[in-house]
N, C-alpha and C positions, 0 to 999 in steps of 0.2 A: 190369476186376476182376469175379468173381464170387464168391457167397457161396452156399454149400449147405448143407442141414442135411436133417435129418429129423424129424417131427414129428406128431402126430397120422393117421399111417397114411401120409402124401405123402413123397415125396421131392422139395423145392423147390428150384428152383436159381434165386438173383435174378442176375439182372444188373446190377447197379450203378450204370453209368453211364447207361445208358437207360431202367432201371427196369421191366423188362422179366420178368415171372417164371413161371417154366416147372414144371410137374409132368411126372416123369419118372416112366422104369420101374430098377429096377436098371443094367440093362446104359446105359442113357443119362446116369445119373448117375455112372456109375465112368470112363465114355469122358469126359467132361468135366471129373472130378476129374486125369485125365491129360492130357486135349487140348494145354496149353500147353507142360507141360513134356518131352511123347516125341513120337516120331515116330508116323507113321500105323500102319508096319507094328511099333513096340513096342508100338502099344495094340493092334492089332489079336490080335495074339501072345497079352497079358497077357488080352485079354477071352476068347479060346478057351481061354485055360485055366483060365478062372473058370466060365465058363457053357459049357461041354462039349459042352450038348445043342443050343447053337447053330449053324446052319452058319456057313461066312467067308462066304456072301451076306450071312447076316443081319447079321452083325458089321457087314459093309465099308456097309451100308445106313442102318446107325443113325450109322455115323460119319459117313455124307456128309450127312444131317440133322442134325448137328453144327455142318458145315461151313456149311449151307445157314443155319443161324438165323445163325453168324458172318457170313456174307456179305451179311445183310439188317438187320446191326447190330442184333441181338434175343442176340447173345451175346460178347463177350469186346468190348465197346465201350470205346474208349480215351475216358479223360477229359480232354475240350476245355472244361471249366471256370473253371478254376484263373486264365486271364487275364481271365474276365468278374469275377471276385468284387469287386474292390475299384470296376469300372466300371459295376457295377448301381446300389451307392450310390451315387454320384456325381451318378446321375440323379434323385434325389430330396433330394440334398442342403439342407436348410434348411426340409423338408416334413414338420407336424409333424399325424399322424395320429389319435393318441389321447394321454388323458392319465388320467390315476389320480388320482382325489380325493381327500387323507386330509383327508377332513371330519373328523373324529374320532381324536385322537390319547390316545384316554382308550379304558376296555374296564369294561364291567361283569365279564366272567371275569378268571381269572386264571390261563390254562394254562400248564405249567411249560415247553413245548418251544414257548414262542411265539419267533418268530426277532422279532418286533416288540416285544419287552419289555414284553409284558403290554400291547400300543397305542400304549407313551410315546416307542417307537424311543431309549432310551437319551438321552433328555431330558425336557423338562418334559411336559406335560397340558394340553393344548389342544382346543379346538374351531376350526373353520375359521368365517369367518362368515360371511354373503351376500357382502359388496363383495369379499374377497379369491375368492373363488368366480365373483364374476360378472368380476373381471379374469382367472382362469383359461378361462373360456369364451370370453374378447375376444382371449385370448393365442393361444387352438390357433384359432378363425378365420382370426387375423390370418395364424397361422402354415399355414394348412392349405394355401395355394396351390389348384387347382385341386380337388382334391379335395373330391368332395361329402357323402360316408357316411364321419363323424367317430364316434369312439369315448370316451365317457365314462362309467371305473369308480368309483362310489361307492364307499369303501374305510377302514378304519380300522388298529387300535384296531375299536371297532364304531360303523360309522358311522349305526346306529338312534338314536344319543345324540344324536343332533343331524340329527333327523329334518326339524323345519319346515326347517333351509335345504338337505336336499335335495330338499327339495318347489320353493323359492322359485329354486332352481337349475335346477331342470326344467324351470319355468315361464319362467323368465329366457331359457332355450335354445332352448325352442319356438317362441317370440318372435322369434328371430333367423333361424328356416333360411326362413323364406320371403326375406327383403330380403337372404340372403348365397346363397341357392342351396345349403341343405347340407341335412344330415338327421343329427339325433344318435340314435346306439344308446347306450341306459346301460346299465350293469349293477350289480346293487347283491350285496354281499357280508354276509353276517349271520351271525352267531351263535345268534340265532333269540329271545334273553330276548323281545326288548323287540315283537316281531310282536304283530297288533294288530288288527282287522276293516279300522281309516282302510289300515295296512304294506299288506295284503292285498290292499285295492282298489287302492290306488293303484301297489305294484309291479307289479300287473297288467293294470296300464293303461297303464303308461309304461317300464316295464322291459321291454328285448329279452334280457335272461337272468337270474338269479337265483342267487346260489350261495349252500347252505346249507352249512354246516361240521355235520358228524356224523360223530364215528369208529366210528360200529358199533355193537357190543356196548356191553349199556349199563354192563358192569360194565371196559371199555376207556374208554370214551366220559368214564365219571366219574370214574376215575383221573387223565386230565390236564384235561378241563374243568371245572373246579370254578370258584367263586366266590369270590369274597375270604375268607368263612368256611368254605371248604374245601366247600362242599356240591357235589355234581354238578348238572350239566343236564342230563339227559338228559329226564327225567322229566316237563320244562317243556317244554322246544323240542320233543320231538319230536310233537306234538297238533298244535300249531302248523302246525308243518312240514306236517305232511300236509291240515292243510285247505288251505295256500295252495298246497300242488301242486293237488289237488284243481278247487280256484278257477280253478289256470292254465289247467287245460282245452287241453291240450296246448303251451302257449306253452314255448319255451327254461328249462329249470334245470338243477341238478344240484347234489346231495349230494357234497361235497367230503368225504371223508376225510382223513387223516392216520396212517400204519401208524408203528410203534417197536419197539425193541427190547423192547415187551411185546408185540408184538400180529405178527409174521412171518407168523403164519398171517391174515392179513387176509380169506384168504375166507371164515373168519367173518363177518369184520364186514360184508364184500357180501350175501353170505345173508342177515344180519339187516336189511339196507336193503330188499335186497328182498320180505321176508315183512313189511315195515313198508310195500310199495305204493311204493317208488322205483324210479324204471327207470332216471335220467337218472344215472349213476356216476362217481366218481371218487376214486379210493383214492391218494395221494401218499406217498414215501417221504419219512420225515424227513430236514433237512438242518439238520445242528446240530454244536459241537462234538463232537472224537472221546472226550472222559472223560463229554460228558454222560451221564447215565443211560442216557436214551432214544434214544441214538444206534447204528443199527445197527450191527453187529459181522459180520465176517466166518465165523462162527459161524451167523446168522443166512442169511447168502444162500442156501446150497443149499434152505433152507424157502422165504423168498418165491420162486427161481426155480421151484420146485413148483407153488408158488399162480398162479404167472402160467399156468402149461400149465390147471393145474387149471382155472383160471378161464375160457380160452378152450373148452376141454371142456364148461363148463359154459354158457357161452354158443351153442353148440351144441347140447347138448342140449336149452333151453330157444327155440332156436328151431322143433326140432322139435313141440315144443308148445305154439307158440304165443305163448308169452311172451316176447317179445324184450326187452331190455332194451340199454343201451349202456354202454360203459364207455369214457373220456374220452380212454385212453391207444390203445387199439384202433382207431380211427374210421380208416381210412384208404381209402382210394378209388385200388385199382389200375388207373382207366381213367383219370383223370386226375391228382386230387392238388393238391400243391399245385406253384405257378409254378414255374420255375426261379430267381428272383429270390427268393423265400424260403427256397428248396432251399438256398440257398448264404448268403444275406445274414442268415438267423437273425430274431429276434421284432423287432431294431431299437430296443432299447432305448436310451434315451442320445442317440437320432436323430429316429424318428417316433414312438415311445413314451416319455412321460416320467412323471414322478411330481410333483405338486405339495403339498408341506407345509402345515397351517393357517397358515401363516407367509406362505406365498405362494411357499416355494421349490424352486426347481428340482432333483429328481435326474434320474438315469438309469431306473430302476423302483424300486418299492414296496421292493424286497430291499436296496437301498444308502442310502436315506432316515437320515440320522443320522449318516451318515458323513463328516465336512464336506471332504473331500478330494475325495469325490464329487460335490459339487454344483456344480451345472450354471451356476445365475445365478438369475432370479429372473423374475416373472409381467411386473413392469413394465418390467423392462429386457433382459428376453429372455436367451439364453444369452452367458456372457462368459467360460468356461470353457475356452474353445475346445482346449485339449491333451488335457483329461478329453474332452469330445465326441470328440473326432478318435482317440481310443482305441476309442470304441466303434465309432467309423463303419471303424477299420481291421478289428473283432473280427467276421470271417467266419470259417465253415468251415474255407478253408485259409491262415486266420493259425493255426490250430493245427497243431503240427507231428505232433503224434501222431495227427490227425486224418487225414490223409492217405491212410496205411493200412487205413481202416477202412472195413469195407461199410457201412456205415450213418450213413456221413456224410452225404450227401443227405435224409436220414431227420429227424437231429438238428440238422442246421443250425448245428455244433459247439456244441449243450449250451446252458445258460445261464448268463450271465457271470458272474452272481451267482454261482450253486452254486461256478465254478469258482474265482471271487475269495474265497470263502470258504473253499474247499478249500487252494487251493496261493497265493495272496497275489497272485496276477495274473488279471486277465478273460478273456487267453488260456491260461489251462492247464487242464488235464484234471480233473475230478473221475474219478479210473477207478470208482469206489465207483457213481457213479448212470451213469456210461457203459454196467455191466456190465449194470445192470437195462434201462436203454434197449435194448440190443442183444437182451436179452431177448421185452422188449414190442414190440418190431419184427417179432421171428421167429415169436411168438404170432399177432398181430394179422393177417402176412401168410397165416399157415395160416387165421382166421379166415375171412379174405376167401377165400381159396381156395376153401375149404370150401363156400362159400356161393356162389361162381361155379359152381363143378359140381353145387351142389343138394345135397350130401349132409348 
């Protein structure tokens, strides 16, 4: 399969299965949009009579370069996938990689488009304490099998609330990688109230990333982050915010956004990240009921698809002077990338990524936490779900049937289950709503790279 478009001055043509992507001229882009379905001397025919001023050398020349990228599999590569997917997992089967701490199931905000109900995940108010915390880190050891570089996201509600036991949790972990042979990466998630000189030093001393929540503009920003008396954040966190980038001193963060159906035009609110000295980006679409307010509407897509071209233009432009900046959705790496075994097997939620409750209990990720259909089992007795597991360990790529067809499945690693279980009521079906943007940010991202391999 191949996939073509045009876009910021290039004509791309990817390759799919091999991941292989070409800048063409006219005449190599239209020989290829026929290659499969005519014969040599229909294209040859239909290309002299497009481009007139060409001779049949030149024609017959660019077709056998055609031929020649087909024959060194850089074009029309069949995909020999589809029998590894379900036997990559297989290989890691019971190997449990990272986990998600909801230390914190309370929130000082109280944003209206929280999918996490204001932190409480559609039950009580909790905090996590040290012992169930310190049986989570005894559980993904236990569970980690060979694997040395273990991943643990501090996560709420806002998990600032209940700061000392993510201190006493860090400490508790540090403790452990010499006698087990690991090494933990944390990451801590914030809203930013509660940031603080002790948050400052010590996320920066012990956190390999940092995500801060900011939707932008501060008149976006304070429409859905408000407080329980209705007031915005913007005004508080963002001081904040920028002394502890500041302080990182280049270490791993990034400014998390959130775009709505008030805010389409999101590259506002990235311009105003970055005249506020953020480089590290990340702007997400909501995913919420289809009556909420702030739910995008189809009405809205032809704007954000604008914003997404706009945005890579604009990332371009600012690399030519100097200002680079990243943007979370964009980052891709067309010399390598990622494995094959990601390519296909997806984030692995429910598998080697889970989520653990102050309660002590097991989901699949942070997005299904509350759903008690979805839990997994528990810290002390491990997973005992096995049907819910064995769902997610089946939920690849091509357990999606609509996925199959699609060039950018390799890309997506069919979506995330969540969105889709939210979407259509199962973890394999399509959200087509955030599919259309993904295919989007795909097509952006890859002219980015492009752009930027040829210098221009």
């Amino acid at each position: 399969m191949i996939h073509q478009y045009k876009l910021g001055g290039y004509n791309i043509v990817l390759d799919v299965c091999s991941g292989s992507v070409h800048v063409v001229d006219e005449v190599a882009y239209d020989i290829i949009a026929m290659f499969e379905a005519h014969s040599r001397a229909e294209i040859l025919q239909a290309m002299g009579e497009k481009y007139p001023a060409l001779s049949e050398p030149e024609l017959a020349e660019c077709y056998e370069q055609v031929v020649g990228l087909k024959d060194e599999g850089k074009l029309f590569t069949p995909d020999t996938f589809a029998p590894m997917a379900g036997k990559l997992k297989e290989k890691t089967a019971g190997v449990v990689k990272a986990l998600c701490l909801h230390v914190a199931h309370t929130c000082n905000l109280n944003c209206s488009y929280c999918f996490a109900s204001q932190g409480k995940y559609h039950g009580d108010r909790a905090l996590m304490s040290f012992e169930v915390g310190k049986q989570a880190l005894d559980f993904l050891i236990a569970n980690s099998g060979t694997r040395r570089n273990l991943e643990v996201d501090f996560f709420g509600g806002e998990p600032l609330m209940n700061f000392d036991v993510v201190k006493q949790l860090v400490a508790y972990a540090r403790g452990l990688e010499k006698e087990h042979n690991k090494h933990f990466r944390f990451t801590l998630t914030t809203n930013g109230v509660l940031i603080d000189d002790d948050v400052i030093d010590f996320a920066n001393r012990e956190m390999s990333n940092v995500v801060l929540s900011l939707d932008g503009r501060k008149e976006i920003h304070d429409r859905f982050r408000v407080d329980f008396a209705g007031n915005g954040s913007w005004d508080r966190i963002v001081p904040k915010f920028q002394k502890l980038v500041k302080a990182r001193e280049g270490k791993n963060y990034y400014m998390r956004g959130t775009f709505t159906h008030a805010n389409p035009d999101f590259l506002k609110d990235i311009q105003q990240m970055l005249d506020l000295g953020f480089t590290e980006l990340s702007m997400e679409p909501v995913v919420c009921a289809p009556d909420d307010p702030s739910a995008l509407t189809q009405e809205d897509l032809p704007i954000v698809m604008e914003q997404y071209e706009k945005l890579a233009q604009l990332m371009l432009q600012r690399d030519k002077e100097g200002r680079l900046f990243t943007f979370y959705h964009y980052m891709i790496d067309l010399t390598g990338g990622p494995c094959i075994y990601k390519r296909i097997s997806g984030c692995g939620s429910g598998t080697e990524y889970m989520a653990v409750t102050p309660w002590g209990d097991l989901y699949p990720c942070h997005q299904f936490v509350g759903e008690e259909k979805f839990k997994l089992g528990d810290i002390w007795n491990g997973v005992d779900n096995l049907q819910i597991q064995q769902e997610f360990a089946n939920c690849n790529v091509y357990a999606h049937p609509e996925c199959r067809d699609c060039w950018a499945r390799l890309y997506c690693s069919g979506g995330c289950a969540a969105n889709a279980y939210h979407a259509t009521g199962a973890v394999t079906g399509v959200y087509e709503y955030g599919c259309t943007l993904f295919r989007k940010r795909m097509e952006c991202a890859i002219m980015v790279a492009v752009a930027r391999a040829l210098g221009e």
